[in-house]
Each structure stands twice: as structure tokens, then as C-alpha cells.
mmCIF file of the N, C-alpha and C atoms, coordinates in Angstrom:
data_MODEL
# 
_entry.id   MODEL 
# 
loop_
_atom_site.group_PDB 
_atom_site.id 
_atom_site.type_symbol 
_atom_site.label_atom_id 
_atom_site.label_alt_id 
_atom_site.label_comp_id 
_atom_site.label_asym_id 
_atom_site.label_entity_id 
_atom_site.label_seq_id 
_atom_site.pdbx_PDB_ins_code 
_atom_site.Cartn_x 
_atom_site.Cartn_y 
_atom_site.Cartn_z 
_atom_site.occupancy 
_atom_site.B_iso_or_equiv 
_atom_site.pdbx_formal_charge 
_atom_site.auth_seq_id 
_atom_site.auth_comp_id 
_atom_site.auth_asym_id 
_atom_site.auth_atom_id 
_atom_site.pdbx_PDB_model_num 
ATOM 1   N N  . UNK A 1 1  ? 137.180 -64.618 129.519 1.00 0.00 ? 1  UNK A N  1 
ATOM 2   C CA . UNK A 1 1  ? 137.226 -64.769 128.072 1.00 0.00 ? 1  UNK A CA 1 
ATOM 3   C C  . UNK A 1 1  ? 138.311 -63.857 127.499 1.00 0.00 ? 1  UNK A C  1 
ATOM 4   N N  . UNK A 1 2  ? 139.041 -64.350 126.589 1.00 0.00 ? 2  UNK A N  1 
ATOM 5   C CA . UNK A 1 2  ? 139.912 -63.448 125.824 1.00 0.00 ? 2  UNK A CA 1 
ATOM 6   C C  . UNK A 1 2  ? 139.323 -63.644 124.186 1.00 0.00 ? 2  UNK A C  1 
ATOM 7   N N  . UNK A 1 3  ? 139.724 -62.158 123.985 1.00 0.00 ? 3  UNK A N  1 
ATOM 8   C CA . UNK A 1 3  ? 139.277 -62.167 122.321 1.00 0.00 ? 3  UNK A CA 1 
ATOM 9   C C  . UNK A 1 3  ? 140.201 -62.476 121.918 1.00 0.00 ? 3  UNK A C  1 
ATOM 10  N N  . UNK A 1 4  ? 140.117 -61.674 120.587 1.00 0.00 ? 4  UNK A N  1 
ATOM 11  C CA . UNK A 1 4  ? 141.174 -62.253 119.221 1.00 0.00 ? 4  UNK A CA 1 
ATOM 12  C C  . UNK A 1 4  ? 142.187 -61.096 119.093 1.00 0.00 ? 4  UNK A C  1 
ATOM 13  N N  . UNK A 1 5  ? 142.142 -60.205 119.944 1.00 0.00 ? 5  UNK A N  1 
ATOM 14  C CA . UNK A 1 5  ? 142.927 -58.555 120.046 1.00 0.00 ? 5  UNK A CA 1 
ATOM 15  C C  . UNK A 1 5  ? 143.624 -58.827 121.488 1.00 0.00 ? 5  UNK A C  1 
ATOM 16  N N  . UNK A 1 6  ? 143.484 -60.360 122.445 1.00 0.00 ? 6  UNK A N  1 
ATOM 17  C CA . UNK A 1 6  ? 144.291 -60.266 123.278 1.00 0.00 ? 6  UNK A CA 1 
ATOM 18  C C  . UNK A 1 6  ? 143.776 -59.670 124.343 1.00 0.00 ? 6  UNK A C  1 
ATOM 19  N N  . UNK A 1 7  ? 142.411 -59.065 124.292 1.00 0.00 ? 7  UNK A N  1 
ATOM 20  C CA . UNK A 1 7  ? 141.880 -58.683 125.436 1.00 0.00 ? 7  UNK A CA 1 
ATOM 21  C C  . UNK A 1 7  ? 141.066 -59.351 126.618 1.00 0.00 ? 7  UNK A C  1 
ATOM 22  N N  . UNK A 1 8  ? 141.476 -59.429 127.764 1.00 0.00 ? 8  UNK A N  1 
ATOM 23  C CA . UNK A 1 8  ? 140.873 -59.746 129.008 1.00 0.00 ? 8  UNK A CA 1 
ATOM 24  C C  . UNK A 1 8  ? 139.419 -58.874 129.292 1.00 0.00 ? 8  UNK A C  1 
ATOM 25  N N  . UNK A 1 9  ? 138.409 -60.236 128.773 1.00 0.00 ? 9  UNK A N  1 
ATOM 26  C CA . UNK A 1 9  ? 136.888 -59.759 129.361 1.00 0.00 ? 9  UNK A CA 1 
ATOM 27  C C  . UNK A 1 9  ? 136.769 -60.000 130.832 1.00 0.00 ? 9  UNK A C  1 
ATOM 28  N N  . UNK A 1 10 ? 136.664 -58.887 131.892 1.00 0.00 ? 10 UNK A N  1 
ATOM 29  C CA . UNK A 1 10 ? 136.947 -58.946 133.195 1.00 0.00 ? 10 UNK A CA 1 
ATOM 30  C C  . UNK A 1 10 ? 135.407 -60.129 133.792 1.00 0.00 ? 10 UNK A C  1 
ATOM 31  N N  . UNK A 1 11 ? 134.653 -59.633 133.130 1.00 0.00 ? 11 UNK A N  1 
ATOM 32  C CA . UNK A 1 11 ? 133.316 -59.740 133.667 1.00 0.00 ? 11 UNK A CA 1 
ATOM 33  C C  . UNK A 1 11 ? 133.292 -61.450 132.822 1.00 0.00 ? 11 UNK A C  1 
ATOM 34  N N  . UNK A 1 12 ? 133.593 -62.285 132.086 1.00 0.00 ? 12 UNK A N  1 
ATOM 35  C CA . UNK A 1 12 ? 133.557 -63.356 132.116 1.00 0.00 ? 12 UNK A CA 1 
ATOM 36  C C  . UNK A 1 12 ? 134.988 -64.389 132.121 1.00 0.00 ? 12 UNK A C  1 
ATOM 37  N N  . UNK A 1 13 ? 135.636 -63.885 132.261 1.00 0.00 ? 13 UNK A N  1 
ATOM 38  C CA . UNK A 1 13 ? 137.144 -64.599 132.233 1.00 0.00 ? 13 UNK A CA 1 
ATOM 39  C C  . UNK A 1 13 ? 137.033 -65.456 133.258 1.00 0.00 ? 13 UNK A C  1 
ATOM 40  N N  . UNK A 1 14 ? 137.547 -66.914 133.039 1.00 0.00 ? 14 UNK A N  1 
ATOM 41  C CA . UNK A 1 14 ? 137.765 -67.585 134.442 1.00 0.00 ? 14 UNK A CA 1 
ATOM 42  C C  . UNK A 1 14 ? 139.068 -67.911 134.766 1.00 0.00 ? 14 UNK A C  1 
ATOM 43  N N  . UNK A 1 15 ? 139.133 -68.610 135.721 1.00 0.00 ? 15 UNK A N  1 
ATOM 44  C CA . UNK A 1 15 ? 140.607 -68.049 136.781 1.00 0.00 ? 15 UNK A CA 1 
ATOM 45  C C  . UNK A 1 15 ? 141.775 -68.529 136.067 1.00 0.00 ? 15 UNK A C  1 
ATOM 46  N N  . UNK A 1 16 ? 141.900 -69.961 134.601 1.00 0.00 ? 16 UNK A N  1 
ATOM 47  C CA . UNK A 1 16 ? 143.161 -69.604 134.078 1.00 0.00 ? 16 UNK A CA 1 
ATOM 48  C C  . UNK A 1 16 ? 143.550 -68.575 133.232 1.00 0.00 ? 16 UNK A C  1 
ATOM 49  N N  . UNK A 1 17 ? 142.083 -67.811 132.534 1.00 0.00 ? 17 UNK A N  1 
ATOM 50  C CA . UNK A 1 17 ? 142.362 -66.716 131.599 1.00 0.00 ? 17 UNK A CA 1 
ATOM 51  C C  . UNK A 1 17 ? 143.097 -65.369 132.755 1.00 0.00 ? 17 UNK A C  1 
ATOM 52  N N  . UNK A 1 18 ? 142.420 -65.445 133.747 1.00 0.00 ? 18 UNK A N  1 
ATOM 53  C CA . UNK A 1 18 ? 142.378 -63.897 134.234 1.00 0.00 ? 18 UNK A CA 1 
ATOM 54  C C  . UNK A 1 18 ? 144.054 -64.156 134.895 1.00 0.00 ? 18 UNK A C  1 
ATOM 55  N N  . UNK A 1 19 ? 144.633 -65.107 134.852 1.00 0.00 ? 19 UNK A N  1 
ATOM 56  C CA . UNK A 1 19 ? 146.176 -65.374 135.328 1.00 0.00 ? 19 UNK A CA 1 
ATOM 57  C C  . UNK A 1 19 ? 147.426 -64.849 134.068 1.00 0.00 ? 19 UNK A C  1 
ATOM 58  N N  . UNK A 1 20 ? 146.610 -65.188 133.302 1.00 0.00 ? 20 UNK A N  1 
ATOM 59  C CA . UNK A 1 20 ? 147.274 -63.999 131.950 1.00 0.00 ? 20 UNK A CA 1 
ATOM 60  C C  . UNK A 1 20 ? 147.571 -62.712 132.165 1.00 0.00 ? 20 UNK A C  1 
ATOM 61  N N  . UNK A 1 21 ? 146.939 -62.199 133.077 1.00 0.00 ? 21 UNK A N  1 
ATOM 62  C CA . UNK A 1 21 ? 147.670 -60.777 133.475 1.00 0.00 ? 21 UNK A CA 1 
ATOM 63  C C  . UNK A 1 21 ? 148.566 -60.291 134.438 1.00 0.00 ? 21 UNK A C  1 
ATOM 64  N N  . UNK A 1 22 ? 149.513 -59.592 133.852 1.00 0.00 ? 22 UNK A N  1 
ATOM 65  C CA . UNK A 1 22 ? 150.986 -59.293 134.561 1.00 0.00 ? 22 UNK A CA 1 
ATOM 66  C C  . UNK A 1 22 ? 150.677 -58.866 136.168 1.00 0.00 ? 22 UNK A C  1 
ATOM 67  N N  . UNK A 1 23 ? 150.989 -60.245 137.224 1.00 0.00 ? 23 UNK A N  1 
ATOM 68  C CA . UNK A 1 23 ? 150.820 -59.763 138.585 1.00 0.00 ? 23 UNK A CA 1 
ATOM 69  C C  . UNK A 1 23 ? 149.793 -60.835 138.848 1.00 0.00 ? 23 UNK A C  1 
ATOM 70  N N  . UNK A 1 24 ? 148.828 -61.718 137.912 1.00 0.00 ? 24 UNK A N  1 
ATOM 71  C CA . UNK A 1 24 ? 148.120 -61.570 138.376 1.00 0.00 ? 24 UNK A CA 1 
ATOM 72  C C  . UNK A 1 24 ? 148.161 -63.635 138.857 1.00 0.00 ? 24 UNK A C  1 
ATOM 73  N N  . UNK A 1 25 ? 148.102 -64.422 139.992 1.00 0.00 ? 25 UNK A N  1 
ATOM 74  C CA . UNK A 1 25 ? 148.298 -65.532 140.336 1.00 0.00 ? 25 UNK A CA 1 
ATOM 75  C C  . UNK A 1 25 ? 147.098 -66.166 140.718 1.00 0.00 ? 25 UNK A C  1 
ATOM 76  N N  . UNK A 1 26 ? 146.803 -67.354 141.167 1.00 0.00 ? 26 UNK A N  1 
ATOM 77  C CA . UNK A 1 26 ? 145.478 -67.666 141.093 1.00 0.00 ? 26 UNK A CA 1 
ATOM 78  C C  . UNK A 1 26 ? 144.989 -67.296 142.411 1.00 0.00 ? 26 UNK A C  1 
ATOM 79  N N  . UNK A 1 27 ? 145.234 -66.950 143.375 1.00 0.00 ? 27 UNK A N  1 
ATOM 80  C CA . UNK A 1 27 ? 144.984 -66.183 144.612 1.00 0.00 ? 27 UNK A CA 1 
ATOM 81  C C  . UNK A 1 27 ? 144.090 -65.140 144.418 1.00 0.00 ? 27 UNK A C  1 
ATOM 82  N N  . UNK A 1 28 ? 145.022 -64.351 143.634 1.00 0.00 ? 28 UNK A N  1 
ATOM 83  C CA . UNK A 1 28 ? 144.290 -63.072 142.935 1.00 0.00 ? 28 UNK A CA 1 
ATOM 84  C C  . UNK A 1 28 ? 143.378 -63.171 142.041 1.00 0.00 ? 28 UNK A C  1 
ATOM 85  N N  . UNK A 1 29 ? 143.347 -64.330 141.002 1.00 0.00 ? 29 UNK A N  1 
ATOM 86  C CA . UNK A 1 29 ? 142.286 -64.471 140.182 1.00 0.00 ? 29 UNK A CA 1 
ATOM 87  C C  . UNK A 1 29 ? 141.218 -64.928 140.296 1.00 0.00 ? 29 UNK A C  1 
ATOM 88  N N  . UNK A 1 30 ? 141.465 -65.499 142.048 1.00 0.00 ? 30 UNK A N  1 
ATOM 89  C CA . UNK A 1 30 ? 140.023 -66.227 142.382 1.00 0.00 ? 30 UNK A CA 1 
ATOM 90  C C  . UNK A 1 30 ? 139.529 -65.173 143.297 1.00 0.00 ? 30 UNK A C  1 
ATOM 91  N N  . UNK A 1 31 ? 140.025 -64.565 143.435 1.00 0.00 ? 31 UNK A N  1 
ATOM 92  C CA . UNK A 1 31 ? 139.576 -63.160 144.355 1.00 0.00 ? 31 UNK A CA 1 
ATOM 93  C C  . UNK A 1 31 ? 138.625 -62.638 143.469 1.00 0.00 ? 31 UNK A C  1 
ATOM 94  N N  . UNK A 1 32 ? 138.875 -62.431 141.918 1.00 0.00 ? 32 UNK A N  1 
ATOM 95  C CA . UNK A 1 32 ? 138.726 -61.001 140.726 1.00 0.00 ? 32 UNK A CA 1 
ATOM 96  C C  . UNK A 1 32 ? 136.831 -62.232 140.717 1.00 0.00 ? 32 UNK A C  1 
ATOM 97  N N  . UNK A 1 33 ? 137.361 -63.230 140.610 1.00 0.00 ? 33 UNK A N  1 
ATOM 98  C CA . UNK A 1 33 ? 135.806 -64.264 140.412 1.00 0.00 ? 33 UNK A CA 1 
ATOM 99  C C  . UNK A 1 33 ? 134.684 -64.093 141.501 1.00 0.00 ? 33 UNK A C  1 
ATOM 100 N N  . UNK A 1 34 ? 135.473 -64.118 143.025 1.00 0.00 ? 34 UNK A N  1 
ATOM 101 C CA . UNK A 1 34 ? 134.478 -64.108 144.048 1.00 0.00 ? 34 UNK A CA 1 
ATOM 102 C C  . UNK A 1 34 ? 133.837 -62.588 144.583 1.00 0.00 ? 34 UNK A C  1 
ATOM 103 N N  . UNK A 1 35 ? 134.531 -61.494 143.842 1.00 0.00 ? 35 UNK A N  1 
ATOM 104 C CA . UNK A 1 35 ? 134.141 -59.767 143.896 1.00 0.00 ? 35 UNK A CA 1 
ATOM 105 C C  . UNK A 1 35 ? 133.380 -60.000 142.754 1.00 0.00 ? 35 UNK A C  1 
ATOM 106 N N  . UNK A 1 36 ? 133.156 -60.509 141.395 1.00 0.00 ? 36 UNK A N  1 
ATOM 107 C CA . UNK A 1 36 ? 132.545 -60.792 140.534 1.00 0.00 ? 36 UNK A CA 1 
ATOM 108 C C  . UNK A 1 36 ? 130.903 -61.545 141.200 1.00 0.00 ? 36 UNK A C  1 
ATOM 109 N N  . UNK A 1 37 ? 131.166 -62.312 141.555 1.00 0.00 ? 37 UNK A N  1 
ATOM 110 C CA . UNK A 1 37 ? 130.315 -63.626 142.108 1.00 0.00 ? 37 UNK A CA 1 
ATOM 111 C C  . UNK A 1 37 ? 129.297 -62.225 143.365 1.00 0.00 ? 37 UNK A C  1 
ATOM 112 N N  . UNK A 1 38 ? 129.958 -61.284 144.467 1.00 0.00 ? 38 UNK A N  1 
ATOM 113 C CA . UNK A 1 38 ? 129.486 -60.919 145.435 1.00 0.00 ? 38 UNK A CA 1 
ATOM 114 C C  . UNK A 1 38 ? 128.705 -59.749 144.820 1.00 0.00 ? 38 UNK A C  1 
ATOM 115 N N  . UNK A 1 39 ? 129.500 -58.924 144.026 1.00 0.00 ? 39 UNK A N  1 
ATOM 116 C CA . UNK A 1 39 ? 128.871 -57.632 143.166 1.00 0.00 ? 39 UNK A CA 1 
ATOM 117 C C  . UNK A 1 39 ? 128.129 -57.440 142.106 1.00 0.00 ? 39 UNK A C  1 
ATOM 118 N N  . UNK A 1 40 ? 127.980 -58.460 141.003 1.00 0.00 ? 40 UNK A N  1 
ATOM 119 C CA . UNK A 1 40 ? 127.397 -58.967 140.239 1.00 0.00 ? 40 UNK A CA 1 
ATOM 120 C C  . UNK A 1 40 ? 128.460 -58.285 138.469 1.00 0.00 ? 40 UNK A C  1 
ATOM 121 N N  . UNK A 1 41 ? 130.007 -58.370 138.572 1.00 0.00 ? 41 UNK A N  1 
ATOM 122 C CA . UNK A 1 41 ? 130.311 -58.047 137.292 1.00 0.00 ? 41 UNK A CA 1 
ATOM 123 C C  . UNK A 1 41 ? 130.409 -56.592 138.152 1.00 0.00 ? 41 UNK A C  1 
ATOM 124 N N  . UNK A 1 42 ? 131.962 -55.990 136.838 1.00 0.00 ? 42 UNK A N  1 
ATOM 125 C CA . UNK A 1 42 ? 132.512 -54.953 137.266 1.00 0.00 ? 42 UNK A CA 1 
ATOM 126 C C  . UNK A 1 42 ? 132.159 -53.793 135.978 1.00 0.00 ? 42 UNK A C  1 
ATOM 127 N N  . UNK A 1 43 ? 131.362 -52.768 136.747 1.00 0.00 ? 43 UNK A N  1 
ATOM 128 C CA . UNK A 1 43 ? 131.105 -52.256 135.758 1.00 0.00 ? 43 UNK A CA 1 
ATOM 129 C C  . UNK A 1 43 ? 131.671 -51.416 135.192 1.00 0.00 ? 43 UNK A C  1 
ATOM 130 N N  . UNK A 1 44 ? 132.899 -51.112 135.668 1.00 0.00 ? 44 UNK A N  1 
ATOM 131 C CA . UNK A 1 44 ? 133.597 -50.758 134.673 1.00 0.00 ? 44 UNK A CA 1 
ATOM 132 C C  . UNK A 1 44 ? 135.558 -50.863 134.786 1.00 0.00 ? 44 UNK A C  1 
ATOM 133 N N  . UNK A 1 45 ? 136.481 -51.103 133.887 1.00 0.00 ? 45 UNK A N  1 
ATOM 134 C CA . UNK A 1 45 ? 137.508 -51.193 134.399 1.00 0.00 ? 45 UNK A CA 1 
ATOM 135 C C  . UNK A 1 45 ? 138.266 -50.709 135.782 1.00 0.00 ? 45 UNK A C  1 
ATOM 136 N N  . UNK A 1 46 ? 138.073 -49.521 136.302 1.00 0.00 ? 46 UNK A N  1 
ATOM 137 C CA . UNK A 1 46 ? 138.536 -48.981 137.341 1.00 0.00 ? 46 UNK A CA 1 
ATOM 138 C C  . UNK A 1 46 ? 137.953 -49.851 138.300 1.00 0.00 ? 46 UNK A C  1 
ATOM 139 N N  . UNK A 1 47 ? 136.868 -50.134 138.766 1.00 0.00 ? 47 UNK A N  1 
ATOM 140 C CA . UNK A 1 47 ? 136.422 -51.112 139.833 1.00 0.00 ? 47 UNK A CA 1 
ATOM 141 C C  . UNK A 1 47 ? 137.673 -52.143 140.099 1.00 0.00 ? 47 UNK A C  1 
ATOM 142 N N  . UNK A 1 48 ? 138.135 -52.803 139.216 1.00 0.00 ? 48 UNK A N  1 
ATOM 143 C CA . UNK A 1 48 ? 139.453 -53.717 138.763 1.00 0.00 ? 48 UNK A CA 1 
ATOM 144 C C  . UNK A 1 48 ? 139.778 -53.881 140.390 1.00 0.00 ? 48 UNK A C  1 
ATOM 145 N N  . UNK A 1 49 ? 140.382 -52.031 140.505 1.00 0.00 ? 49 UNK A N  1 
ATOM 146 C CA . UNK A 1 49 ? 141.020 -52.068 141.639 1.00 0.00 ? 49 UNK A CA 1 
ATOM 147 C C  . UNK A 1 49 ? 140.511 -52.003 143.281 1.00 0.00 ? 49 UNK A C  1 
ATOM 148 N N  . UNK A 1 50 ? 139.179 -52.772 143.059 1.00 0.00 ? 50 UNK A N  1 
ATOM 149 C CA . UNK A 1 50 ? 138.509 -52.769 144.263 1.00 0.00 ? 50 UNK A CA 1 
ATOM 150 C C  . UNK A 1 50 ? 138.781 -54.080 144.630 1.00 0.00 ? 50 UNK A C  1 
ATOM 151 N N  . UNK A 1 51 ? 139.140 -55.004 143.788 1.00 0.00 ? 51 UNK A N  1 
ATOM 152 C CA . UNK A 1 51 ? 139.550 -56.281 144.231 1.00 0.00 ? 51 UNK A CA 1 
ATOM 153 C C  . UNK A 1 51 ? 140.868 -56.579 145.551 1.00 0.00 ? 51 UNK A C  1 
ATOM 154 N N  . UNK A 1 52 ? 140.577 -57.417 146.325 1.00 0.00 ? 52 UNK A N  1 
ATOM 155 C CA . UNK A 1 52 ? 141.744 -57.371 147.124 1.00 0.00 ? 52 UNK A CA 1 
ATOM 156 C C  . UNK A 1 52 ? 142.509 -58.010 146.937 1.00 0.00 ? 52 UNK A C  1 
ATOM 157 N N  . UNK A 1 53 ? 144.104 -57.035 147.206 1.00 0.00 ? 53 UNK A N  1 
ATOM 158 C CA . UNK A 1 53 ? 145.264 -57.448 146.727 1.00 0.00 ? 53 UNK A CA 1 
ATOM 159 C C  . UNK A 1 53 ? 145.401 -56.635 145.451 1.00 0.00 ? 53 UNK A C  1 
ATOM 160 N N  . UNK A 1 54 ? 144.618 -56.425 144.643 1.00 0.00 ? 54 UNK A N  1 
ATOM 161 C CA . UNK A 1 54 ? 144.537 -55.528 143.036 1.00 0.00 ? 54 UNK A CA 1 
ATOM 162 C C  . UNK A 1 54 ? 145.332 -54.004 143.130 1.00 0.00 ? 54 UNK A C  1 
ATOM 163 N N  . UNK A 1 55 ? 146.495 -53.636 143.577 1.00 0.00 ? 55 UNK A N  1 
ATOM 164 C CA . UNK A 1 55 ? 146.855 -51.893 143.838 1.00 0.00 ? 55 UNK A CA 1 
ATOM 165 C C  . UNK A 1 55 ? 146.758 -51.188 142.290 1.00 0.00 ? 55 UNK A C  1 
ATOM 166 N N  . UNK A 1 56 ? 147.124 -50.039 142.314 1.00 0.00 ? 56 UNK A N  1 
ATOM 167 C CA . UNK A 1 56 ? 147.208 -49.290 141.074 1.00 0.00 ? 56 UNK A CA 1 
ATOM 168 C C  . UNK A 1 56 ? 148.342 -49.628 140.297 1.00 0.00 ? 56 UNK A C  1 
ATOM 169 N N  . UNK A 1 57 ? 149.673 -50.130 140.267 1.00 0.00 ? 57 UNK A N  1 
ATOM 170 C CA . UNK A 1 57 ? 150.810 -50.931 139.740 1.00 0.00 ? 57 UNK A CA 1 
ATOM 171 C C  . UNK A 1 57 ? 150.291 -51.520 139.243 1.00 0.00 ? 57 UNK A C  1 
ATOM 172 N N  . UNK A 1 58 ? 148.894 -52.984 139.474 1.00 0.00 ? 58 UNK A N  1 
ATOM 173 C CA . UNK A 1 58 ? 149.235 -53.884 138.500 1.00 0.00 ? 58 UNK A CA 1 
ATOM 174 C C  . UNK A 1 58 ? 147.930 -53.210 137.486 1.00 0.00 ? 58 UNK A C  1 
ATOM 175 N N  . UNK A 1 59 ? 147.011 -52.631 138.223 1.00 0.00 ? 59 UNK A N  1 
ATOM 176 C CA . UNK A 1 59 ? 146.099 -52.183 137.716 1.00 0.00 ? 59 UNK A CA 1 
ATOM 177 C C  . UNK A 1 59 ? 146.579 -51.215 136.213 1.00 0.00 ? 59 UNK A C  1 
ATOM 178 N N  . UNK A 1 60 ? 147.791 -50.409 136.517 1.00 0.00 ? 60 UNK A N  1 
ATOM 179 C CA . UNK A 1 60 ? 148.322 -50.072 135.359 1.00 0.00 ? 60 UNK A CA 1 
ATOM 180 C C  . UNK A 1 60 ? 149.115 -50.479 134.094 1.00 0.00 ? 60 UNK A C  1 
ATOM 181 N N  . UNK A 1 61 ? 149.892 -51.445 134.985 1.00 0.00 ? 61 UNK A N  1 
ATOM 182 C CA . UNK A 1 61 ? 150.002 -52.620 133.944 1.00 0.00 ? 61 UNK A CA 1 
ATOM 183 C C  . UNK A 1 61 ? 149.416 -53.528 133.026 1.00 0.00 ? 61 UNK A C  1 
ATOM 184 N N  . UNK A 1 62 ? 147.990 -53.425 133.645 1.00 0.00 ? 62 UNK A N  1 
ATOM 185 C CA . UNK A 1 62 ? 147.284 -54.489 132.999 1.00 0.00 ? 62 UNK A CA 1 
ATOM 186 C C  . UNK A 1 62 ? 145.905 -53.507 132.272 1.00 0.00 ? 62 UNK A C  1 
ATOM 187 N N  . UNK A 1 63 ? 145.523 -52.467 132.373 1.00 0.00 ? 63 UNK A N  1 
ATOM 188 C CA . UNK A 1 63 ? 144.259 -51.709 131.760 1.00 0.00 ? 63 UNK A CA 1 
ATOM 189 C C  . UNK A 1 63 ? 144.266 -52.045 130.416 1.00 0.00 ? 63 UNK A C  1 
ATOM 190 N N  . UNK A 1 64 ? 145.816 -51.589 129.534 1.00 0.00 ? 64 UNK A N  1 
ATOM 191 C CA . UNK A 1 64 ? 145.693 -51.974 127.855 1.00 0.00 ? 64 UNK A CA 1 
ATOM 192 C C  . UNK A 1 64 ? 144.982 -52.981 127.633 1.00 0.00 ? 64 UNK A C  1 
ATOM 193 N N  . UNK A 1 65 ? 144.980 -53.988 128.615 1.00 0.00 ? 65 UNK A N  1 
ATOM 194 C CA . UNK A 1 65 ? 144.970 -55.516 127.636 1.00 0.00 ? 65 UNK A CA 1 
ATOM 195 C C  . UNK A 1 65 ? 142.773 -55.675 128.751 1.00 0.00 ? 65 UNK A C  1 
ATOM 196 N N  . UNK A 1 66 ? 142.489 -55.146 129.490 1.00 0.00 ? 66 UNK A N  1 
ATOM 197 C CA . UNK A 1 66 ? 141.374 -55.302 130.003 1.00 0.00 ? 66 UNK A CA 1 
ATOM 198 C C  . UNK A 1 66 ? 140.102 -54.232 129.507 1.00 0.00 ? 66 UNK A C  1 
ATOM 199 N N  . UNK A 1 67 ? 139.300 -55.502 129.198 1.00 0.00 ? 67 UNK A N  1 
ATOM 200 C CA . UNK A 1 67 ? 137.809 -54.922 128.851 1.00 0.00 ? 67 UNK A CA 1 
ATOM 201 C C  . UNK A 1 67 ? 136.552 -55.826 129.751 1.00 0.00 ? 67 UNK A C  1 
ATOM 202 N N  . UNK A 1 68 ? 135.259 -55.342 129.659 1.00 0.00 ? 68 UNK A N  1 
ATOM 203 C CA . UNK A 1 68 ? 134.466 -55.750 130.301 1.00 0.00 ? 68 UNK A CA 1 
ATOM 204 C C  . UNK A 1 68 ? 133.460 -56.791 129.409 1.00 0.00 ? 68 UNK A C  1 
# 
């Protein structure tokens, strides 16, 4: 889900929203769904980077615009 401020809700976005973020392709966005799907929702931004393939580069690139 994206709001109205442009922000990426990590915990419900699906895989064309979560491709909105810089780095991020549908490889990776179906990854961010199936760590979602295995863990139950990220509880908090930093998790982000537990996703595989996710490093701290894009993770920094992309925090402004990500909420849960």
C-alpha cells in the first residue's frame, strides 16, 4: 500500500507497489512478500534488510519513503 505522503507500507504493499522502490525489481519484491508470508509482517523497518538480496545501499536509499 502507498499513502498519500508517498510512503511504502512494507507490511501490506504488493509486488507492483513494493517495485516503486529504488533497487527494488520483482525478484526482490516477491522475496519482501514471501519473508512477509514466512515471518508474519516486518516489525519494524530495519528487518527490511533481512530480506534476501535487500543490502544496506538499497536499504538506505529507500528508509525515507518506507513505513510499516
Amino acid at each position: 500500500m502507498t499513502d498519500s505522503s508517498g510512503q511504502i507500507h512494507l507490511n501490506q504493499a504488493n509486488i507492483d507497489e513494493l517495485q516503486k522502490l529504488k533497487g527494488i525489481g520483482e525478484k526482490k519484491a516477491q522475496a519482501i512478500v514471501e519473508y512477509r508470508q514466512k515471518n508474519g509482517g516486518f516489525k519494524n523497518i530495519d528487518e527490511f534488510k533481512n530480506v534476501k538480496g535487500i543490502g544496506p545501499a538499497i536499504f538506505e536509499k529507500n528508509k525515507s519513503r518506507m513505513a510499516l
